[in-house]
PDBQT receptor file of N, H, CA, C and O in Angstrom, charges set to zero:
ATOM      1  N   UNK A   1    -114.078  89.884  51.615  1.00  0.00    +0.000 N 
ATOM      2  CA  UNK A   1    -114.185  88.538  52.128  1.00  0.00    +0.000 C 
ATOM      3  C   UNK A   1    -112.787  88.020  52.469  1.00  0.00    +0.000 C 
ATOM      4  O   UNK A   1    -111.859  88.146  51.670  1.00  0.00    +0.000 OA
ATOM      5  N   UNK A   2    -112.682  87.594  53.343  1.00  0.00    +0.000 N 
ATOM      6  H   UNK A   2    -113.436  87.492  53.992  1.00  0.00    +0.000 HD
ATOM      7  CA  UNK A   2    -111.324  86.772  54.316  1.00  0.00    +0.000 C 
ATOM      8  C   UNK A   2    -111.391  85.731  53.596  1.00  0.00    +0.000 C 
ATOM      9  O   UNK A   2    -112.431  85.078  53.511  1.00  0.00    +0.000 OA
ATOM     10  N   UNK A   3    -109.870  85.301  52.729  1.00  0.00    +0.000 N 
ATOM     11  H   UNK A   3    -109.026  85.831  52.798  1.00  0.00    +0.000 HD
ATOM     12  CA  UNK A   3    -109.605  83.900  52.283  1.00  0.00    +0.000 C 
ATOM     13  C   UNK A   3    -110.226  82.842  53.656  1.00  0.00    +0.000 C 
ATOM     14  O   UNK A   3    -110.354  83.096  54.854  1.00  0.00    +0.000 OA
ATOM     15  N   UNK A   4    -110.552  81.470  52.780  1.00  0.00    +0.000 N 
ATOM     16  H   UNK A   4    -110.448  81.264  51.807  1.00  0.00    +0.000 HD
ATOM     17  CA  UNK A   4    -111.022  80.139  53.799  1.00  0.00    +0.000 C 
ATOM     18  C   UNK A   4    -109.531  79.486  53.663  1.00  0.00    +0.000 C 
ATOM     19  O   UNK A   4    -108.986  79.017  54.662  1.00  0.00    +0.000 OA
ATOM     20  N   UNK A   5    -108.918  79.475  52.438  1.00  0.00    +0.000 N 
ATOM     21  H   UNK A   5    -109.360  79.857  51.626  1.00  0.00    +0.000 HD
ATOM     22  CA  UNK A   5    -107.907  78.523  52.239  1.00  0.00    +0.000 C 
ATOM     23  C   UNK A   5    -106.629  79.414  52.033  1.00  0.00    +0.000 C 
ATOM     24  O   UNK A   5    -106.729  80.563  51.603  1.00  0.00    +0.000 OA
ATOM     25  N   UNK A   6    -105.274  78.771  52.396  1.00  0.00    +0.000 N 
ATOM     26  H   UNK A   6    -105.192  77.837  52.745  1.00  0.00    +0.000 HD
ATOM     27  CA  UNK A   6    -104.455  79.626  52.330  1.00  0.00    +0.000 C 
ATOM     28  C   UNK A   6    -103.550  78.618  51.426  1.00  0.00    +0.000 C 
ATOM     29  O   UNK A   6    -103.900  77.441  51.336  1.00  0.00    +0.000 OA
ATOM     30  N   UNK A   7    -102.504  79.040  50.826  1.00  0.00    +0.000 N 
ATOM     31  H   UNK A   7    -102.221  79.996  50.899  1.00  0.00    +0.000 HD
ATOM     32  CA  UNK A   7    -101.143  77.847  49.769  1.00  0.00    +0.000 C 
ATOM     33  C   UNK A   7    -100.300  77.168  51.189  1.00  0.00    +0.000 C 
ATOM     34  O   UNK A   7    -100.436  77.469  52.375  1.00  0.00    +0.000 OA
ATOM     35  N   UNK A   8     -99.474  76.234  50.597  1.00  0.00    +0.000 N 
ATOM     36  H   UNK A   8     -99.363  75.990  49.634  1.00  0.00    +0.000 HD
ATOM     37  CA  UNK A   8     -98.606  75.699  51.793  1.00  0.00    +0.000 C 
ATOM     38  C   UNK A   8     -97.404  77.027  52.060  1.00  0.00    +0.000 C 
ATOM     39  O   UNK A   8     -97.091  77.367  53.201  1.00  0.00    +0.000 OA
ATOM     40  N   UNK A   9     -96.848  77.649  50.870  1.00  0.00    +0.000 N 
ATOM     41  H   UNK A   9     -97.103  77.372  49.943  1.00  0.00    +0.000 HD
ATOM     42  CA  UNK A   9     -96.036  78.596  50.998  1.00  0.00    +0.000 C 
ATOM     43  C   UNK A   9     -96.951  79.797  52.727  1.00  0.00    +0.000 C 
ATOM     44  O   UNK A   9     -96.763  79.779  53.944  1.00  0.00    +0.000 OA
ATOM     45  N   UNK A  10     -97.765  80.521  51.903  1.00  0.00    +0.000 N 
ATOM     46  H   UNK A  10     -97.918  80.536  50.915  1.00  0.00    +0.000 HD
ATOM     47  CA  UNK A  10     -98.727  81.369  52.576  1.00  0.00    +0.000 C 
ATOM     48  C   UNK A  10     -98.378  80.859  54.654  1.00  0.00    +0.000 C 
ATOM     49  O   UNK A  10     -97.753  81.540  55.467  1.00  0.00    +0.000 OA
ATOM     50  N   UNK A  11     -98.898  79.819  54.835  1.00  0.00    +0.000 N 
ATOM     51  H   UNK A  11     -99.406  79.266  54.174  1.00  0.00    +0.000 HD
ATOM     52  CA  UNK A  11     -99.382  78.489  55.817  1.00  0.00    +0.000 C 
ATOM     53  C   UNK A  11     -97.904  79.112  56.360  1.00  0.00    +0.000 C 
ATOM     54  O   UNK A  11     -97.916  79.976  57.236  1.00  0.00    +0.000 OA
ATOM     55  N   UNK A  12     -96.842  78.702  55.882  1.00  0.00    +0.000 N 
ATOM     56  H   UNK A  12     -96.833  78.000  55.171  1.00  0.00    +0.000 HD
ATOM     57  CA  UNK A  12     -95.773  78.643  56.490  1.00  0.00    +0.000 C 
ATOM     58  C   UNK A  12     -95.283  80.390  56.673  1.00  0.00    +0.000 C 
ATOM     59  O   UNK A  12     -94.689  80.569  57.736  1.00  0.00    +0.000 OA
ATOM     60  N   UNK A  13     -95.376  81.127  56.175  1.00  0.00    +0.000 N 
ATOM     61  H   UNK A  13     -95.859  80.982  55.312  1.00  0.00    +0.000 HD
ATOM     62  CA  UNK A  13     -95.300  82.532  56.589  1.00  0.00    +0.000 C 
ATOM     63  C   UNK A  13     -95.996  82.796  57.262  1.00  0.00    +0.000 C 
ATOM     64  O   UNK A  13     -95.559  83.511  58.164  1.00  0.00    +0.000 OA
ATOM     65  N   UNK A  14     -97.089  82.540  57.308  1.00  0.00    +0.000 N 
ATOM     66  H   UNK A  14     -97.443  81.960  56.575  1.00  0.00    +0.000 HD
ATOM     67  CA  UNK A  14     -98.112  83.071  58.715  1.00  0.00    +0.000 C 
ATOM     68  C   UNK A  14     -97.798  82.351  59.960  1.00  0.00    +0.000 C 
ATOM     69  O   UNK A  14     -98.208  82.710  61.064  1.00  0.00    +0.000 OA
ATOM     70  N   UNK A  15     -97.134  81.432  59.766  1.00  0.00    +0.000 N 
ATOM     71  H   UNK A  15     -96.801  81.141  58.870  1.00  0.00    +0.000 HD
ATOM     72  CA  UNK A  15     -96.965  80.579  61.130  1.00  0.00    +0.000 C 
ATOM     73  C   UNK A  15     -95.605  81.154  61.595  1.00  0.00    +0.000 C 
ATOM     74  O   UNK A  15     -95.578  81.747  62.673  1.00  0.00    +0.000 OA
ATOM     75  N   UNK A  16     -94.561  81.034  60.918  1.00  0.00    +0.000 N 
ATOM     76  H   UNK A  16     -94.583  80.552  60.042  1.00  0.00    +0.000 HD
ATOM     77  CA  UNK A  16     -92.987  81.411  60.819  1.00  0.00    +0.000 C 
ATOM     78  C   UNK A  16     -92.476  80.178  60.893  1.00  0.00    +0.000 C 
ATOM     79  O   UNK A  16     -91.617  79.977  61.751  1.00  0.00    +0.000 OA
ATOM     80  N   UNK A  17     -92.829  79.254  60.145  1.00  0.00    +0.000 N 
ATOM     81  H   UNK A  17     -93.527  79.417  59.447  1.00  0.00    +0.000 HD
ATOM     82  CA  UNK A  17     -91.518  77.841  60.420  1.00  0.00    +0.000 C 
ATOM     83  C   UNK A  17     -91.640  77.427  58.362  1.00  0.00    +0.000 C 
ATOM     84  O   UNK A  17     -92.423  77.743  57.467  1.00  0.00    +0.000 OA
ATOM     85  N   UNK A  18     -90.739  76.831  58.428  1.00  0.00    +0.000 N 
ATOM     86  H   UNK A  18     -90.102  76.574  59.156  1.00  0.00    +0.000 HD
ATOM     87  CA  UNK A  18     -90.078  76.388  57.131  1.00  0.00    +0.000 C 
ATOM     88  C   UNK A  18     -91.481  75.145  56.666  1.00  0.00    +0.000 C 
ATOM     89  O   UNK A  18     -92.333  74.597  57.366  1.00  0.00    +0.000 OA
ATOM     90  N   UNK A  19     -91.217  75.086  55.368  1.00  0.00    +0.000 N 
ATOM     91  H   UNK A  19     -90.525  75.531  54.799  1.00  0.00    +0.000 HD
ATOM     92  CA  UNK A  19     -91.816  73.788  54.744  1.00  0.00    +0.000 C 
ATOM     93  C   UNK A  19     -91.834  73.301  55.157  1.00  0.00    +0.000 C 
ATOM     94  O   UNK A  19     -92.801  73.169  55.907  1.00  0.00    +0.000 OA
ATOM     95  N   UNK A  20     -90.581  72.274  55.172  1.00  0.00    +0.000 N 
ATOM     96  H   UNK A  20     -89.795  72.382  54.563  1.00  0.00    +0.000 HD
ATOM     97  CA  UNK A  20     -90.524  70.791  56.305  1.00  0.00    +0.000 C 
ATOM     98  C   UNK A  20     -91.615  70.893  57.416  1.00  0.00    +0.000 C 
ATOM     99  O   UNK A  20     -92.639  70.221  57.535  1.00  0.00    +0.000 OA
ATOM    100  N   UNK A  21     -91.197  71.779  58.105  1.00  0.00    +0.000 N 
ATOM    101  H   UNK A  21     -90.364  72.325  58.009  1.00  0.00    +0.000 HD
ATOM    102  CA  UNK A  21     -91.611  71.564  59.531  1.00  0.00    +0.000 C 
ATOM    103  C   UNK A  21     -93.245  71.645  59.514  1.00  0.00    +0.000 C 
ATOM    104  O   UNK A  21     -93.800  70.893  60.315  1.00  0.00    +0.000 OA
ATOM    105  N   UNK A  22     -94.381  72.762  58.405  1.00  0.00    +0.000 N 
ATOM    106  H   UNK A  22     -93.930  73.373  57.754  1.00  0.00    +0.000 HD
ATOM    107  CA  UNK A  22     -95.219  72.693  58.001  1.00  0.00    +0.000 C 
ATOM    108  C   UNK A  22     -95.707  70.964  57.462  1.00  0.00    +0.000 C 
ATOM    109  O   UNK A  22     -96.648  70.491  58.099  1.00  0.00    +0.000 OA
ATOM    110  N   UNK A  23     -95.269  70.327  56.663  1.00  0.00    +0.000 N 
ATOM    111  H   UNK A  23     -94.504  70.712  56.146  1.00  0.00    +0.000 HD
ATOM    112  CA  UNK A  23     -95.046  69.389  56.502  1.00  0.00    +0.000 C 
ATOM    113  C   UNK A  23     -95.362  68.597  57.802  1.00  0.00    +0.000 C 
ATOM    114  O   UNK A  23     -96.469  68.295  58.249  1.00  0.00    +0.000 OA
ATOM    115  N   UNK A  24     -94.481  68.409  58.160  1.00  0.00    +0.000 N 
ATOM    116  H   UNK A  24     -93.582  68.655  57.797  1.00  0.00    +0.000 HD
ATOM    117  CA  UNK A  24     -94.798  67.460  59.444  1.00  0.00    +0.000 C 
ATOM    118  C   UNK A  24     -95.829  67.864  60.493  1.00  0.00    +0.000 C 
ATOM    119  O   UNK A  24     -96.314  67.012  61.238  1.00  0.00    +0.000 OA
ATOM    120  N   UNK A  25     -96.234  69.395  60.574  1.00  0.00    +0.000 N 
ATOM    121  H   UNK A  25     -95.840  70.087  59.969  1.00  0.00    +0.000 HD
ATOM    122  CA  UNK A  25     -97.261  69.304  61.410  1.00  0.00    +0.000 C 
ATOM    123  C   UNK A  25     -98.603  69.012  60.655  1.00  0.00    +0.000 C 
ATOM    124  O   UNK A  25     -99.515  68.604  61.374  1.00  0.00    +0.000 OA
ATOM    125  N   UNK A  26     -98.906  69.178  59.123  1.00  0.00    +0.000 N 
ATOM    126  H   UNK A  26     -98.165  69.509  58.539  1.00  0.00    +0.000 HD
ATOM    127  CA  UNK A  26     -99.862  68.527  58.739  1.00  0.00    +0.000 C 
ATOM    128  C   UNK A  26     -99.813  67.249  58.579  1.00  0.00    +0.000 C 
ATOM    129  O   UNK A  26    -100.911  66.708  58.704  1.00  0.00    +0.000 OA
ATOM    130  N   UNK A  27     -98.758  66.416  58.298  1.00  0.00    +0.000 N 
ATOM    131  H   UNK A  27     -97.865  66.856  58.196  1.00  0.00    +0.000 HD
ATOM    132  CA  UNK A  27     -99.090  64.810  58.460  1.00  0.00    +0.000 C 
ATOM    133  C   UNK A  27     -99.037  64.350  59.957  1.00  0.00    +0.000 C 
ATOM    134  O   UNK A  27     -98.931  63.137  60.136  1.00  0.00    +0.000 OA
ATOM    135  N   UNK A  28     -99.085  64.994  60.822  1.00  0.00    +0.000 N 
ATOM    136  H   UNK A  28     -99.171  65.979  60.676  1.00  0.00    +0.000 HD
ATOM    137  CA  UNK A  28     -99.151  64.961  62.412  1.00  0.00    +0.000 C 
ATOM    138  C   UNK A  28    -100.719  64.790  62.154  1.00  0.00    +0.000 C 
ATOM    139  O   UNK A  28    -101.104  63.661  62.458  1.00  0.00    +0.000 OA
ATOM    140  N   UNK A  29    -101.425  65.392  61.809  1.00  0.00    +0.000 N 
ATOM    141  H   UNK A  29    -101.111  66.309  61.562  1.00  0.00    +0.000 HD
ATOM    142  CA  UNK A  29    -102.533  65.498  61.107  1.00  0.00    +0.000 C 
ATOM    143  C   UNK A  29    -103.326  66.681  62.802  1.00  0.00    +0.000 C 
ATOM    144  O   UNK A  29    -104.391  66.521  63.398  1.00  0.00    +0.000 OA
ATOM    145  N   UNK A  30    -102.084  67.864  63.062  1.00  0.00    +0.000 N 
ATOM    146  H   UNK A  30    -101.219  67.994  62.577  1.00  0.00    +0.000 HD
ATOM    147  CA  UNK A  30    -102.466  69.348  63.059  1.00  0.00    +0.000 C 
ATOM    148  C   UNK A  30    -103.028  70.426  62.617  1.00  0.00    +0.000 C 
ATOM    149  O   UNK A  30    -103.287  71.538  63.079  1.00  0.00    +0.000 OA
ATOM    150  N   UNK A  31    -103.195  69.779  61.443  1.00  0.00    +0.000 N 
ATOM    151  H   UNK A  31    -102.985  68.876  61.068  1.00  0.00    +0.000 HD
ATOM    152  CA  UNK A  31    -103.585  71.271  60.269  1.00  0.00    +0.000 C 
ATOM    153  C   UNK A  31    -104.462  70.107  59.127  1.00  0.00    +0.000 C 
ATOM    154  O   UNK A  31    -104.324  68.924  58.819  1.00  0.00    +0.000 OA
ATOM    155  N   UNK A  32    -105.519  71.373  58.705  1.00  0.00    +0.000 N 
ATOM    156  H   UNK A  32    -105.631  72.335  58.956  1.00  0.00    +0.000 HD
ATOM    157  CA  UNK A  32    -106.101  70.506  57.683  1.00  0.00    +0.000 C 
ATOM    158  C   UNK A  32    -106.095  70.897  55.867  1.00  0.00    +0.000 C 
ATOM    159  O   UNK A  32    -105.846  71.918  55.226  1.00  0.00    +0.000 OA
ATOM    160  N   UNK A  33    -106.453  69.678  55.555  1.00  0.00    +0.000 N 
ATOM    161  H   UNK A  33    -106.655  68.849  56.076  1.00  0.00    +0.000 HD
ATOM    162  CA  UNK A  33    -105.658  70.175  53.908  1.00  0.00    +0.000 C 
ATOM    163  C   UNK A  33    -106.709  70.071  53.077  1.00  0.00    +0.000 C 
ATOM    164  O   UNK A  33    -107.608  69.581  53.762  1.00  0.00    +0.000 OA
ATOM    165  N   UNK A  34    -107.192  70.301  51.736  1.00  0.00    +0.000 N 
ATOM    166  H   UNK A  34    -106.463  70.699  51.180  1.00  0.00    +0.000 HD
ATOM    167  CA  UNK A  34    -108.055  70.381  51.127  1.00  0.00    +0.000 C 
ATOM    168  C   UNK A  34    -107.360  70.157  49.940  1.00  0.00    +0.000 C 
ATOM    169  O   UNK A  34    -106.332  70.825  50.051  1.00  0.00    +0.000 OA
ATOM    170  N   UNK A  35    -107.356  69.477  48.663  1.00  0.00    +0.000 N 
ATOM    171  H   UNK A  35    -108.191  68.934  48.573  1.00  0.00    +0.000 HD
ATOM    172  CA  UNK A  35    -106.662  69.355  47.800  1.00  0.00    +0.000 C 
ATOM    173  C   UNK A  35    -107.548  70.463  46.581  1.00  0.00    +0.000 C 
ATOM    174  O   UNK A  35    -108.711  70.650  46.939  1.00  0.00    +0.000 OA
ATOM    175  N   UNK A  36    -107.253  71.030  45.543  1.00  0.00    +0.000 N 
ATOM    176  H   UNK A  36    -106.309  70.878  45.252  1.00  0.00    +0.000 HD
ATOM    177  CA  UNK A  36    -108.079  71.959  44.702  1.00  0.00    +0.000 C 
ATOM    178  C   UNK A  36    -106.938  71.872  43.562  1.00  0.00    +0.000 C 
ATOM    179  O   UNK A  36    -105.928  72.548  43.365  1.00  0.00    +0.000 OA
ATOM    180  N   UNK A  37    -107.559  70.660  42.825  1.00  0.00    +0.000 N 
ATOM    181  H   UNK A  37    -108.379  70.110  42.985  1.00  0.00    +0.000 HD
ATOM    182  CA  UNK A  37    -106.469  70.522  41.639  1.00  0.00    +0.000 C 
ATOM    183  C   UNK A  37    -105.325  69.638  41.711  1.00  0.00    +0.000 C 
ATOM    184  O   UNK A  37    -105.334  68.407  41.726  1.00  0.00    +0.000 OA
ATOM    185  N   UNK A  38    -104.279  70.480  41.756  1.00  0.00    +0.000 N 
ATOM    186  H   UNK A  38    -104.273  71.480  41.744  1.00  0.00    +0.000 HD
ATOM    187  CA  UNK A  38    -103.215  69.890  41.817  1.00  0.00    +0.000 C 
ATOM    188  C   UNK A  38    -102.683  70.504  42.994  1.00  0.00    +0.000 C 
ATOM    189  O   UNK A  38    -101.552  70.190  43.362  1.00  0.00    +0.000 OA
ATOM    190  N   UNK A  39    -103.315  71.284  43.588  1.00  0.00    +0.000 N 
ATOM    191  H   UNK A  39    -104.234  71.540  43.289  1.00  0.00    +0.000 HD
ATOM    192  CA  UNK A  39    -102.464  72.252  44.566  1.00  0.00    +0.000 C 
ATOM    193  C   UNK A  39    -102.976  71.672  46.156  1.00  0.00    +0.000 C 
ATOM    194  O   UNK A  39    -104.158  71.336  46.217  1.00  0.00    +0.000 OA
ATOM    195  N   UNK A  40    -102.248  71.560  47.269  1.00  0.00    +0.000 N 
ATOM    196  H   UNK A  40    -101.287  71.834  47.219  1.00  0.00    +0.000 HD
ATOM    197  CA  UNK A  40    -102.955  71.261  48.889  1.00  0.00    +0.000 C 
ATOM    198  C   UNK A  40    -102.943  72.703  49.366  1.00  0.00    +0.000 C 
ATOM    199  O   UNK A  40    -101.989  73.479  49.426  1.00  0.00    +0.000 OA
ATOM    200  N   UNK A  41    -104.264  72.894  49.703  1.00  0.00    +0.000 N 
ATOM    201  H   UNK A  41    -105.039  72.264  49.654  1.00  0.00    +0.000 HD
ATOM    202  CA  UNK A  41    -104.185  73.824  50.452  1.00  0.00    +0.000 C 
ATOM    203  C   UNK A  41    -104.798  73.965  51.882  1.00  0.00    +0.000 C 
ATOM    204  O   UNK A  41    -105.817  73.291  52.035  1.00  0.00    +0.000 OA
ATOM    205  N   UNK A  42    -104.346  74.788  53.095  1.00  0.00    +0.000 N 
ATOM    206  H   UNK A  42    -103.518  75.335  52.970  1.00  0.00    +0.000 HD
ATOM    207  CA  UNK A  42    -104.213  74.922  54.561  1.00  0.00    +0.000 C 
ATOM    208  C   UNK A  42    -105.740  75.419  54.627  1.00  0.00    +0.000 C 
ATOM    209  O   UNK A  42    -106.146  76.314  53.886  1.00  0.00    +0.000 OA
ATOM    210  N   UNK A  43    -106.529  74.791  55.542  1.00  0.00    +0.000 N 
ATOM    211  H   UNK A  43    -106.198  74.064  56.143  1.00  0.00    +0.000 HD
ATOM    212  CA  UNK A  43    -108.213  75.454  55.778  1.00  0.00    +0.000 C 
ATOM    213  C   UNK A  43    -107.513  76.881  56.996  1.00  0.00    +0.000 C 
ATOM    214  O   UNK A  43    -106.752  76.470  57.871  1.00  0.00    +0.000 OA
ATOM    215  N   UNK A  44    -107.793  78.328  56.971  1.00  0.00    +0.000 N 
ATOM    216  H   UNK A  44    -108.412  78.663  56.260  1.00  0.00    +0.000 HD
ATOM    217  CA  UNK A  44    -107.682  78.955  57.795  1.00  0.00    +0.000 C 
ATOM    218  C   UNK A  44    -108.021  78.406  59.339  1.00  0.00    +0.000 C 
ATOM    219  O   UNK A  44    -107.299  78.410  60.336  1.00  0.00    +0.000 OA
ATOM    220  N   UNK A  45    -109.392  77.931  59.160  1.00  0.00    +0.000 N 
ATOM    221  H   UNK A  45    -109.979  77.928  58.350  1.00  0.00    +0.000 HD
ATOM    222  CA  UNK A  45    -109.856  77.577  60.750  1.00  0.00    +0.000 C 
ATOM    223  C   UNK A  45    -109.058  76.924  61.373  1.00  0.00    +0.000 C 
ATOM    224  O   UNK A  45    -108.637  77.350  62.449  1.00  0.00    +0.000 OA
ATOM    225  N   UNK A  46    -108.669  75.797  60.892  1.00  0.00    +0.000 N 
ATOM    226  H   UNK A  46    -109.011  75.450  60.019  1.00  0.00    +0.000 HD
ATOM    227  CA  UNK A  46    -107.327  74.938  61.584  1.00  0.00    +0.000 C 
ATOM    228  C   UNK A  46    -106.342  75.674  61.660  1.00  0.00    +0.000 C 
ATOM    229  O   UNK A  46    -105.954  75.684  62.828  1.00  0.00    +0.000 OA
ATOM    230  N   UNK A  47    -105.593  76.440  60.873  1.00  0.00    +0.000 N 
ATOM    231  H   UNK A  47    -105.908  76.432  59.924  1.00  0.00    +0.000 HD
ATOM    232  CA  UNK A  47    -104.724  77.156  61.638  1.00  0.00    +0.000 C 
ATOM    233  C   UNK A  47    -105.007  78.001  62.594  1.00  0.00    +0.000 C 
ATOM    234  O   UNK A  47    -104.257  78.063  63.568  1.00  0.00    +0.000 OA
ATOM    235  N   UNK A  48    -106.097  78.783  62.505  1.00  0.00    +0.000 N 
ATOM    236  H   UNK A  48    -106.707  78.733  61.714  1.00  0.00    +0.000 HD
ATOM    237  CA  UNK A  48    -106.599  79.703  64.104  1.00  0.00    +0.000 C 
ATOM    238  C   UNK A  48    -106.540  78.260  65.180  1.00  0.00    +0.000 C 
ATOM    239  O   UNK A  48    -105.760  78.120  66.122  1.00  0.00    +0.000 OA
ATOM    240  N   UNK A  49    -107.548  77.319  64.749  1.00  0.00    +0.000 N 
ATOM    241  H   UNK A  49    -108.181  77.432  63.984  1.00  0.00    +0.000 HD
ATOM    242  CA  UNK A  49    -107.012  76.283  66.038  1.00  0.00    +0.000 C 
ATOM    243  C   UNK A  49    -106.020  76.066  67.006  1.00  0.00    +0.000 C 
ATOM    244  O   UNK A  49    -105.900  76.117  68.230  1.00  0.00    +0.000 OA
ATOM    245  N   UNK A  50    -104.936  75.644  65.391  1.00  0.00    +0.000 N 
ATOM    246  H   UNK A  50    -105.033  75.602  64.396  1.00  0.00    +0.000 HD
ATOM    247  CA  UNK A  50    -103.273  75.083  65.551  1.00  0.00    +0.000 C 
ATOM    248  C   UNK A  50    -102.994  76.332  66.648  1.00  0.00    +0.000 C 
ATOM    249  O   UNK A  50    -103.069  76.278  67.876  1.00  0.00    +0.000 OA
ATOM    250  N   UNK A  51    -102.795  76.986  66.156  1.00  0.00    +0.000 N 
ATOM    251  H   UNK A  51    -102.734  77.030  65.159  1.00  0.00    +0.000 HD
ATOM    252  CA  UNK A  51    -102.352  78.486  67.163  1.00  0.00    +0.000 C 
ATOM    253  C   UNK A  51    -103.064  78.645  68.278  1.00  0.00    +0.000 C 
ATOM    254  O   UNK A  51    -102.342  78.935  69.231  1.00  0.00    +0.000 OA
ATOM    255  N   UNK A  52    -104.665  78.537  68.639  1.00  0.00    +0.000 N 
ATOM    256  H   UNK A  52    -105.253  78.301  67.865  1.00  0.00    +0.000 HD
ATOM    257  CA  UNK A  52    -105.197  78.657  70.249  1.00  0.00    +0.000 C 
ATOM    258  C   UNK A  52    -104.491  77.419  70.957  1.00  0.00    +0.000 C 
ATOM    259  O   UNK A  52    -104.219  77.541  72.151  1.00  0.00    +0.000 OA
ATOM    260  N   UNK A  53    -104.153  76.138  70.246  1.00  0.00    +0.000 N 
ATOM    261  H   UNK A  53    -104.375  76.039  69.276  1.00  0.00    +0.000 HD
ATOM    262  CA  UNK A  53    -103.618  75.003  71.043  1.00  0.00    +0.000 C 
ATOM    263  C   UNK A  53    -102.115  75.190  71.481  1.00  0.00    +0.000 C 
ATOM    264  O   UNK A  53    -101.616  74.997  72.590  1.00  0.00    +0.000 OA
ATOM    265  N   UNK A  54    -101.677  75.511  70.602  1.00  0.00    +0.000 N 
ATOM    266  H   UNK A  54    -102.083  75.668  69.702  1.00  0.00    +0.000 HD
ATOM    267  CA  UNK A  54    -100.038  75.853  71.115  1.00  0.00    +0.000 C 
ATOM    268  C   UNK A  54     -99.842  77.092  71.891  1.00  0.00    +0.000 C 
ATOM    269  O   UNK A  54     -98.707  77.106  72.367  1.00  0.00    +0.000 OA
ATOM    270  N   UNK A  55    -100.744  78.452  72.282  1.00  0.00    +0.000 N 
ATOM    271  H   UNK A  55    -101.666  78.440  71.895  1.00  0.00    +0.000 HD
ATOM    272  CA  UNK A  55    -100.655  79.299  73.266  1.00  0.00    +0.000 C 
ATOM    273  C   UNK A  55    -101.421  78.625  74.719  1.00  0.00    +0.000 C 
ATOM    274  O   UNK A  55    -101.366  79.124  75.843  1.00  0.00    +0.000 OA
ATOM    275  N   UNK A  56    -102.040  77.523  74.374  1.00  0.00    +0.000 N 
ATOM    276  H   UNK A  56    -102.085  77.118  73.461  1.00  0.00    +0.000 HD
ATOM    277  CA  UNK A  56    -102.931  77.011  75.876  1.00  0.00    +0.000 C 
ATOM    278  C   UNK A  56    -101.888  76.277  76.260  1.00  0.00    +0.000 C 
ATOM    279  O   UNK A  56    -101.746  76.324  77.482  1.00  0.00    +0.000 OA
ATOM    280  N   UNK A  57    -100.641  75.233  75.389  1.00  0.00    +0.000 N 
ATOM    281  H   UNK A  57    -100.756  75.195  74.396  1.00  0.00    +0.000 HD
ATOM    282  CA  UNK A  57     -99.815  75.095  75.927  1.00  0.00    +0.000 C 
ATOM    283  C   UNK A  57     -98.416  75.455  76.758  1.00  0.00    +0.000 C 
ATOM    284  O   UNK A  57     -97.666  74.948  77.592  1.00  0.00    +0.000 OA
ATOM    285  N   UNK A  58     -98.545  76.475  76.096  1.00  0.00    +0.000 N 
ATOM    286  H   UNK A  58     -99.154  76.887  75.419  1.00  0.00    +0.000 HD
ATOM    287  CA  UNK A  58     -97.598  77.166  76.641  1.00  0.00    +0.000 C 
ATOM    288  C   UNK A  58     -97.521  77.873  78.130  1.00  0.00    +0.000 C 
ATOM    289  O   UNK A  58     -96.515  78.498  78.466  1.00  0.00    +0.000 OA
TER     290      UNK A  58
């Protein structure tokens, strides 16, 4: 089974940009978050999104 949720660390290696910048594209409110505890974590689908939107821009 394919993780649904990924860590913010994870989020930012699969993408290639730093915290911060992760950061700001989820309070852009780009990416979606799920809280589980104490921890936020990245829904996969939104990032496949995040990524078809930024190659259509390009």
């Amino acid at each position: 089974m394919e993780p649904k949720l990924l860590s913010i660390a994870d989020t930012a290696k699969v993408l290639g940009v730093g915290r911060s910048k992760l950061y700001a594209v989820i309070n852009d409110g780009d990416l979606d978050t799920v809280t589980v505890g104490r921890r936020r974590l990245v829904t996969v689908a939104s990032i496949e999104r995040f990524v078809e939107r930024l190659q259509a821009a390009a």
